[in-house]
C-alpha positions as CSV (number, residue, x, y, z in Angstrom):
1,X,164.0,80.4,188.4
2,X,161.9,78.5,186.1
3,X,159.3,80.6,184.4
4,X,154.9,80.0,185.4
5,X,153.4,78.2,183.0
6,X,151.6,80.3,180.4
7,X,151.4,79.6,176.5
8,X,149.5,76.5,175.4
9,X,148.7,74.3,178.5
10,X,146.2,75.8,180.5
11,X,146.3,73.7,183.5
12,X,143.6,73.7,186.4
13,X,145.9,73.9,189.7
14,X,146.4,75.2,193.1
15,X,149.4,75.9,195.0
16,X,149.9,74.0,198.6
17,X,152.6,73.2,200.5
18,X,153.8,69.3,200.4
19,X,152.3,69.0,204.0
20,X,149.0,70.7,202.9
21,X,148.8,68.5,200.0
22,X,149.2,65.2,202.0
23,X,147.3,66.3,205.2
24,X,143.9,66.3,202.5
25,X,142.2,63.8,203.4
26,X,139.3,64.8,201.0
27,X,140.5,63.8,197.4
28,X,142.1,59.8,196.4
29,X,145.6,60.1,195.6
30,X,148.1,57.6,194.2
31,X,149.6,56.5,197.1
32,X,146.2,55.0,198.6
33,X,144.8,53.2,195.5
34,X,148.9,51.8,195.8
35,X,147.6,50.5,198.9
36,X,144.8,49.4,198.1
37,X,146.1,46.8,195.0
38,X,149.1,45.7,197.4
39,X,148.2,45.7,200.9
40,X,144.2,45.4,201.3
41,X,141.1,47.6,201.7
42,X,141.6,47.9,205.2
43,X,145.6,49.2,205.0
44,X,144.5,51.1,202.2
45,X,141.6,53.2,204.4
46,X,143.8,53.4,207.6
47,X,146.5,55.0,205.0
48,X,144.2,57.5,203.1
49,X,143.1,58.5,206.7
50,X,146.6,59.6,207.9
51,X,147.1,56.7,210.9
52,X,150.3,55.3,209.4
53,X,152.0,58.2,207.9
54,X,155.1,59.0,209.3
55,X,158.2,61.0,207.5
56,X,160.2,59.1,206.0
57,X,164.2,59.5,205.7
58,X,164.2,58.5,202.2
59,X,160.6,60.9,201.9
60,X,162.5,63.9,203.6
61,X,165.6,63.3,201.0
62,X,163.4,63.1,197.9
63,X,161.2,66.5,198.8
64,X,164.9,68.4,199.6
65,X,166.4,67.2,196.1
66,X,162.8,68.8,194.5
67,X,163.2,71.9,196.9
68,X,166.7,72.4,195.0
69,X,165.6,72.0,191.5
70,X,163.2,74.4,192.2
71,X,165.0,76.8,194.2
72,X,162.5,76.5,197.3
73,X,164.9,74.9,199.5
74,X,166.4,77.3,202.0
75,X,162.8,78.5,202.5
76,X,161.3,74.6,203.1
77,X,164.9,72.7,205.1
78,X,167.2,73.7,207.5
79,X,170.5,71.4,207.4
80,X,171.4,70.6,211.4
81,X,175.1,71.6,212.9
82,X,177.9,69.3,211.6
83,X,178.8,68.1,215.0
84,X,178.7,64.8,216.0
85,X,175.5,64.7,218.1
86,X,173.9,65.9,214.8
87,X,174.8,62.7,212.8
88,X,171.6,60.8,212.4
89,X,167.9,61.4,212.9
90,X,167.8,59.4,215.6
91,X,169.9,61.4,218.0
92,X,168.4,63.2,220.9
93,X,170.0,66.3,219.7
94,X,168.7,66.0,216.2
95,X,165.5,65.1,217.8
96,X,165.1,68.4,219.9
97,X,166.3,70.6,217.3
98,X,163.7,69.9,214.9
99,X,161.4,69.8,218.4
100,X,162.3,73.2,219.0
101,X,162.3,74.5,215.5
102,X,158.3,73.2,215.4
103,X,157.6,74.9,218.9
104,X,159.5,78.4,217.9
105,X,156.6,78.4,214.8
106,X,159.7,77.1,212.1
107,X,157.9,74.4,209.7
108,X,160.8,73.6,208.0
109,X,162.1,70.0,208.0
110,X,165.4,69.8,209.3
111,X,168.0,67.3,207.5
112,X,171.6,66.2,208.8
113,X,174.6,67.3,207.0
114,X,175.3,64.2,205.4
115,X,171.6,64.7,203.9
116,X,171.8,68.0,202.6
117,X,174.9,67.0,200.8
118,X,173.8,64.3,198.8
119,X,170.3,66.3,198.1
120,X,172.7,68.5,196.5
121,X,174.6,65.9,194.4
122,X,171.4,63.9,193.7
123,X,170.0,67.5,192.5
124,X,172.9,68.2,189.9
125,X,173.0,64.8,188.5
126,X,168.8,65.3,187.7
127,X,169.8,69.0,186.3
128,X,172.8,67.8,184.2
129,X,170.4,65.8,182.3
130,X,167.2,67.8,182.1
131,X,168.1,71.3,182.0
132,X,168.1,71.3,178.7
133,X,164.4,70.6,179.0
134,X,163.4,73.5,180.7
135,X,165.4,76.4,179.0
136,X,162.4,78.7,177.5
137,X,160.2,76.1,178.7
138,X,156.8,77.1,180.7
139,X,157.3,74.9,183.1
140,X,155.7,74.1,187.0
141,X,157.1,72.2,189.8
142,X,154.9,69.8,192.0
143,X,151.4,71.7,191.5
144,X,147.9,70.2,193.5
145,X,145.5,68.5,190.9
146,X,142.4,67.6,191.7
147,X,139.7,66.8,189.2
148,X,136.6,64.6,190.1
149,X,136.8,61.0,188.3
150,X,133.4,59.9,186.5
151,X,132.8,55.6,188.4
152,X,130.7,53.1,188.4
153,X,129.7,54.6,191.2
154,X,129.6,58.3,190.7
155,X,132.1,60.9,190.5
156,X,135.4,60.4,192.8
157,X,137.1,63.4,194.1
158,X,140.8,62.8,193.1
159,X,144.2,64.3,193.4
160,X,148.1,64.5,192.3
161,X,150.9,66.4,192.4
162,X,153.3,65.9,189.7
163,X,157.0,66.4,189.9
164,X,157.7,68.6,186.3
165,X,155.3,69.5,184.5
166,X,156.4,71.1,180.9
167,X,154.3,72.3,178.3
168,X,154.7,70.4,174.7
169,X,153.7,73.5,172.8
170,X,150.6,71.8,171.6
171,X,148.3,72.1,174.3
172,X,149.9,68.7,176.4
173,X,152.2,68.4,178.9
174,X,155.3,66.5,179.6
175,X,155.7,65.1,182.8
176,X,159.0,64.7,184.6
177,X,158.8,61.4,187.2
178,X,162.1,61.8,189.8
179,X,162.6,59.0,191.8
180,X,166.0,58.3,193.9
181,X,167.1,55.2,193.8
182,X,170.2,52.9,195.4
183,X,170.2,51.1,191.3
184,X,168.8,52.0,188.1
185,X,169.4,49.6,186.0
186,X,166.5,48.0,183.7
187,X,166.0,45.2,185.5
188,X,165.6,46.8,188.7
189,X,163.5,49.6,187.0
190,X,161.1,47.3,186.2
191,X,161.1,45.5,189.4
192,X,160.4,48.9,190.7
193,X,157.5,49.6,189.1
194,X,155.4,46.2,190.3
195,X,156.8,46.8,193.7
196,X,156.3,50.7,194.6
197,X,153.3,50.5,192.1
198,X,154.9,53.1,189.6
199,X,152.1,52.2,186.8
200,X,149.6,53.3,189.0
201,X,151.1,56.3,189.4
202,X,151.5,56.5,186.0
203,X,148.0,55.6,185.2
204,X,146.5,58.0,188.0
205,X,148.8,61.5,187.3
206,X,148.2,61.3,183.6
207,X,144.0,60.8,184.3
208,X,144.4,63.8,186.0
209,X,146.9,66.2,184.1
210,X,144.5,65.6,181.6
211,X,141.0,66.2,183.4
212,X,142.9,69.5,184.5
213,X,143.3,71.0,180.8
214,X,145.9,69.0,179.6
215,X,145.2,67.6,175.7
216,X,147.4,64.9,176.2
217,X,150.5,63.8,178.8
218,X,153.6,62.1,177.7
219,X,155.9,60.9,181.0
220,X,159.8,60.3,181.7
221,X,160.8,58.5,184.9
222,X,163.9,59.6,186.0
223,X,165.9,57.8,187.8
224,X,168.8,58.9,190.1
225,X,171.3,56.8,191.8
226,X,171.6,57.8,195.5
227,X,175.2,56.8,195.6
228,X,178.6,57.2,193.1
229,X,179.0,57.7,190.1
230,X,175.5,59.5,190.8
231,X,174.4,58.5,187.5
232,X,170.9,59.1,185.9
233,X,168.7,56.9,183.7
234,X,165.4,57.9,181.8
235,X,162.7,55.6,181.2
236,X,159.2,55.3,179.5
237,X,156.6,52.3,180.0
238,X,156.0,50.8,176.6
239,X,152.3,51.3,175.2
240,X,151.5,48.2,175.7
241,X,152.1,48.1,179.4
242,X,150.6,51.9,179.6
243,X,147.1,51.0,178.1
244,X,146.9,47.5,180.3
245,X,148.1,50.1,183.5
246,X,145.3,52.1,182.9
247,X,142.5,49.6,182.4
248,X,144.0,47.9,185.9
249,X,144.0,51.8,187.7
250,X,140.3,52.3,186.6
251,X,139.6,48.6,188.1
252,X,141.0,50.4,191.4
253,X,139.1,53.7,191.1
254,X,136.0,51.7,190.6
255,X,136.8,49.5,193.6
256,X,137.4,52.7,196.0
257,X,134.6,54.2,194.9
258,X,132.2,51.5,195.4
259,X,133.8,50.9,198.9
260,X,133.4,54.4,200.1
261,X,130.0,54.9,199.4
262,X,129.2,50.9,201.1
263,X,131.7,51.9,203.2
264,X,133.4,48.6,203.2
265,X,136.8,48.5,203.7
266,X,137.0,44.6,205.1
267,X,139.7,42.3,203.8
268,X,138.8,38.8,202.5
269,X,137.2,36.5,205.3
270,X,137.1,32.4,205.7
271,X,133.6,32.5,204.2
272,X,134.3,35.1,201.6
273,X,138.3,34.9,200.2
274,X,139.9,37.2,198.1
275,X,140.4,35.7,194.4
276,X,144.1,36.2,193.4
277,X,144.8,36.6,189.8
278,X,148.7,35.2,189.0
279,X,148.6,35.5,185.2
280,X,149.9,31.7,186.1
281,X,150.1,30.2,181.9
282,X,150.4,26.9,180.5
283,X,153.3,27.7,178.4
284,X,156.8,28.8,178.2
285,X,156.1,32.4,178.7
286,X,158.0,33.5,181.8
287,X,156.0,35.0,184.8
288,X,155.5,38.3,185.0
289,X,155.4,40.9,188.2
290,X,157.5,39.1,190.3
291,X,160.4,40.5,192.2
292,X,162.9,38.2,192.4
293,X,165.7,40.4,193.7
């Protein structure tokens, strides 16, 4: 088992359960100010409220892989029969299993066998690379941040809840970002990070790692391929694009914060349109934040 954290970082924290932690509907996470720079104030609010959550296959694989790594899983998933009816989440039987599993007062999310397998493959391929990392290491898995964020308009109540957290010995914390992933190549890495909004996450976990006691955060994404040779690749946004992430994430805090207490959460209208900002130049320079996969 990987050890508490103790030593240097002393980290503001408190320990829920994944559906605790997304059920609050009190603090701003990541996922809405996502929502809010992609798809709109009003998406974003129906979001943050909870009226367009639904679990996810590719959400249920990613929290088994982490229940592995951290040796939580048998305790949080329950891996269905391996006959046929079983096959898919969208069997009948699959369907009243976990039905019945929720009814008998068992809350824990219950995966097909093909599922559980490839957690478990996706989960050595992340430990082959990184356990180095955490022998002798204080480390914590997925702890609940939540810090209030100083706006335009007043303080924000805010939260995150990083993958791997590892203290640096000198008071920081290193952050380990897992994300599963069908390619994890460069290219697509970067397209991945304009398209599931990776730098806001970025921008948003370190803001609060270090309003939680951390003197400074330095963050890894790790990247797993969901398929053979089940490879891994470890990436870093350059400082460049981390300082221009962060100036564009406080842009968003300020935004939710001034439409929470207006409560406005309308999209652009006819009379009042939505200005979009291309980064469109008169040059050579080749556009930028474009997925053209």
């Amino acid at each position: 088992m990987i050890k508490p954290l103790r030593s240097t970082l002393n980290l503001r924290y408190v320990t829920l359960t994944n559906e605790q932690y997304h059920a609050d509907q009190s603090a701003v996470g990541s996922s809405s100010l996502k929502a809010l720079a992609s798809d709109g104030p009003a998406y974003a609010k129906a979001y943050h409220d909870g009226e367009l959550r639904g679990a996810s296959d590719a959400f249920a694989l990613g929290g088994a892989v982490h229940a592995i790594l951290d040796g939580t899983y048998l305790d949080s998933y329950s891996t269905a029969p391996i006959d046929r009816g079983y096959s898919s989440r969208t069997t009948k039987a699959f369907s009243q299993m976990q039905s019945d599993m929720r009814d008998s007062g068992d809350r824990r999310t219950l995966l097909t066998r093909d599922e559980a397998s490839e957690a478990e493959r996706l989960a050595q391929a992340i430990l082959s690379v990184t356990a180095g990392s955490y022998v002798g290491q204080p480390t914590l898995r997925e702890p609940s941040l939540y810090w209030e964020e100083p706006t335009d308009c007043g303080p924000l109540r805010c939260k995150c809840r990083p993958d791997v957290l590892i203290d640096d010995w000198r008071g920081g914390a290193i952050l380990h970002d897992i994300k599963t992933s069908a390619r994890i190549g460069p290219k697509h890495v970067k397209s991945a990070f304009w398209s599931f909004g990776y730098w806001i996450q970025q921008s948003h976990y370190e803001a609060g790692i270090r309003a939680c006691g951390a003197s400074q955060v330095d963050t890894a994404f790790i990247f797993v391929r969901k398929s053979k040779p089940y490879d891994v690749g470890v990436y870093r946004m350059s400082d460049d694009d981390r300082e221009n992430a962060r100036y564009q994430w406080r842009r968003l805090i300020n935004e939710w914060a001034r439409r929470t207490v207006e409560n406005d959460w309308g999209n652009g209208t006819l009379l009042r349109p939505e200005t979009v900002h291309l980064g469109i130049r008169g040059d050579e320079t080749e556009l930028e934040g474009f997925d053209d996969e």
